[in-house]
C-alpha positions in Angstrom: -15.4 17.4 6.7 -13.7 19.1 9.7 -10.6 20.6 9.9 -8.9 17.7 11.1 -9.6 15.4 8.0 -9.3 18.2 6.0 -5.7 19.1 6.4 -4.8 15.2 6.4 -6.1 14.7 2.9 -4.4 17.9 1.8 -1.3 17.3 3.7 -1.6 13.5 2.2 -1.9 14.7 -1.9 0.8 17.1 -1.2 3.2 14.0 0.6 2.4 11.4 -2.4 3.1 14.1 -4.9 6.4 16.1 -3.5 7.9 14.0 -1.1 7.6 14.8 3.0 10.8 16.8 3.3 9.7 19.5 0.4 6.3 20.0 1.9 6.1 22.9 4.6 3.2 23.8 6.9 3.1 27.1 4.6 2.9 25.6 1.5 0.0 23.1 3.2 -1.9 25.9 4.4 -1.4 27.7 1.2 -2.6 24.8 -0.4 -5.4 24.1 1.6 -6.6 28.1 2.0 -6.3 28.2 5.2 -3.6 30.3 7.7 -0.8 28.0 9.1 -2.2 28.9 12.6 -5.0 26.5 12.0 -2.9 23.3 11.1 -0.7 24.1 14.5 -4.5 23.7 16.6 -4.8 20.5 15.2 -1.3 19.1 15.3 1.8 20.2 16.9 4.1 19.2 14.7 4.9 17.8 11.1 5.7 15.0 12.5 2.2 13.9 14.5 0.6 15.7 11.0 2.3 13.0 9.3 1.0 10.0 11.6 -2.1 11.2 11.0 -2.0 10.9 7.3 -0.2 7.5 7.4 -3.2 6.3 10.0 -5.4 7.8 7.3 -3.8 6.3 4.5 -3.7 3.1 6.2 -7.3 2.8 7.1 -8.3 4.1 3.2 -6.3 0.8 2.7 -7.9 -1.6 4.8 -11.2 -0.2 3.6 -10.3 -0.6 0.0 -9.1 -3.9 0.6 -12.1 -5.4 2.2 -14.1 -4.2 0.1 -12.2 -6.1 -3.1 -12.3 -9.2 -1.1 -15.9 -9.2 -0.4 -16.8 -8.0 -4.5 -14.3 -10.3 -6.4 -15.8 -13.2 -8.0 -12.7 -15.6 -6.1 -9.1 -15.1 -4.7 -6.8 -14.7 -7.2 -9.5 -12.4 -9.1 -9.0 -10.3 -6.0 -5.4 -9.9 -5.6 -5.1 -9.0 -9.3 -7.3 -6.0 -8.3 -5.2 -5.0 -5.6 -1.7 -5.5 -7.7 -4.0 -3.5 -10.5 -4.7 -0.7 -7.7 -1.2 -0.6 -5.8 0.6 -0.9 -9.3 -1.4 2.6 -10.0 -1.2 4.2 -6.9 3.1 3.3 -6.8 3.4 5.0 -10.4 1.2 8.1 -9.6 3.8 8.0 -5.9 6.7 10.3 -5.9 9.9 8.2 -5.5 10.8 10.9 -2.6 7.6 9.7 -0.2 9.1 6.7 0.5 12.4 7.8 0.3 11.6 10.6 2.9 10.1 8.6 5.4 12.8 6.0 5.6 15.4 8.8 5.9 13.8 11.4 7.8 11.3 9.7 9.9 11.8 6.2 10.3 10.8 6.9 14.0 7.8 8.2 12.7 7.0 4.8 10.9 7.6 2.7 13.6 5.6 4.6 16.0 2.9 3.4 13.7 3.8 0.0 13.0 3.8 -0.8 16.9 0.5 0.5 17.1 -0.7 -1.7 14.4 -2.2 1.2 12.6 -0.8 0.3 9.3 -2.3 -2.6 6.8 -0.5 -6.1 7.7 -0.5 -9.2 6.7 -3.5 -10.4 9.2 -5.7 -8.5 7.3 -5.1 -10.9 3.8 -4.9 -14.1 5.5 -8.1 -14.9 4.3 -7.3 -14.6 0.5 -5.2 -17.2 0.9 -7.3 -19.6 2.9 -9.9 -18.7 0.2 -7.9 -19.4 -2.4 -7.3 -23.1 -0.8 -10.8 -23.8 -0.6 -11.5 -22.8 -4.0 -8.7 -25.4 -5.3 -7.0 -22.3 -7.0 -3.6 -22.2 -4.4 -2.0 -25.5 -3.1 -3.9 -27.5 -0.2 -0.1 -28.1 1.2 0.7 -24.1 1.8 0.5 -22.9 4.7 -2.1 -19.7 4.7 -0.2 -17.7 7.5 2.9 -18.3 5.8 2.2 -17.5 2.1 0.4 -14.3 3.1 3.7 -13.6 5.0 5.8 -13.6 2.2 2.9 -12.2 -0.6 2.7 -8.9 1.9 6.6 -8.8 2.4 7.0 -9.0 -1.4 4.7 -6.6 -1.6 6.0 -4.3 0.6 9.3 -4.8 -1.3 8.1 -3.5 -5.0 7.9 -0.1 -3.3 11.8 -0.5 -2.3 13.6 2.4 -4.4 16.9 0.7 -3.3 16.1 -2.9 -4.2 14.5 -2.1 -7.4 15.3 1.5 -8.7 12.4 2.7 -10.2 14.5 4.5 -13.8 15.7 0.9 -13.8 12.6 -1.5 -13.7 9.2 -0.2 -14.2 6.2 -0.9 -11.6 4.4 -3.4 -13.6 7.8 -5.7 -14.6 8.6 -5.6 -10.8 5.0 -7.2 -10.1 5.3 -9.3 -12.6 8.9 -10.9 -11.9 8.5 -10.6 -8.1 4.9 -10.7 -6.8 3.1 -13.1 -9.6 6.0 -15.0 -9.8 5.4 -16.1 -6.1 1.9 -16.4 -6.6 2.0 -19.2 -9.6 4.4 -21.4 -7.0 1.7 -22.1 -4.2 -1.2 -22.2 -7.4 -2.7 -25.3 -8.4 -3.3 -25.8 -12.2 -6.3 -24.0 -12.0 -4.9 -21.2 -10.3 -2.0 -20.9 -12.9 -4.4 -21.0 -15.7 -6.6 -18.2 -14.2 -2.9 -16.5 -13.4 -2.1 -16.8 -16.9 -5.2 -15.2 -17.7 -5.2 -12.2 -15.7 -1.9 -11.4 -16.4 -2.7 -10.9 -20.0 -4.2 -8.4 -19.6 -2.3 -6.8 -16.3 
């Protein structure tokens, strides 16, 4: 592992677990045994450090998400894995990440959001338009649509301000929100295998 890769992954554990705004080039290198002179080679700010680590963090994504789609057995098996995984990785996320980035570096965000270097909806479009063919969602839904609104709610369960995390827990958020959504564009199959996996979510 070079440099580079190293002091995203270190920068990245140190983000999820702190917050961005707490987290200092020193205590990075600190972290990381190495002097701060090293980091500033590599990037020239905290601010391109931290688009590295959301391109990084994005890509792990994408990755990981293939990788469920191409394993699970059909579509709603698969998104269950990702709910199971992003329900996880939210509860082991410091509140202050997200909070952070929308407050001290929206520009940041957006910078990679134009560039497309963060997971979008394109990439789940085929869930859905798997799902249709394996009579598990409604043939009537649109695919583009439905995977709209499944990656904007989402998106949403990681919104401190819409759903304050000492007030609803991960998991009930997921289960009132996302799955919710999920059951209206399922077919009878679909909610039985729903009903199922939920269970046990």
């Amino acid at each position: 592992m070079d440099n580079r890769d190293r002091i995203i992954e270190g920068a990245a554990e140190l983000f999820r677990t702190y917050g961005i705004k707490s987290v200092t080039m020193d205590s990075i290198a600190t972290q990381l045994g190495i002097s701060k002179r090293t980091i500033y080679e590599v990037f020239s700010d905290k601010d391109e450090l931290l688009i590295g680590v959301l391109i990084w963090m994005g890509e792990k994504q994408k990755g990981l998400l293939k990788r469920i789609i191409s394993e699970s057995e059909n579509s709603i098996v698969a998104i269950f894995r990702m709910l199971e995984i992003n329900r996880d990785y939210i509860q082991e996320l410091s509140p202050a990440f997200q909070s952070d980035l929308k407050k001290y570096h929206h520009e940041v965000l957006m910078k990679i959001v134009d560039k497309s270097e963060m997971p979008d909806y394109h990439n789940n479009k085929e869930v859905i338009e798997n799902g249709i063919k394996e009579n598990l969602f409604r043939n009537d839904v649109n695919p583009d649509l439905a995977n709209r609104c499944l990656y904007n709610l989402g998106r949403s369960i990681m919104n401190h301000d819409l759903y304050p995390f000492e007030l609803f827990s991960r998991r009930d958020v997921i289960r009132n929100v996302f799955i919710n959504y999920l059951r209206g564009i399922s077919t009878p199959a679909g909610l039985d295998l729903i009903a199922k996996l939920e269970a046990t979510f």
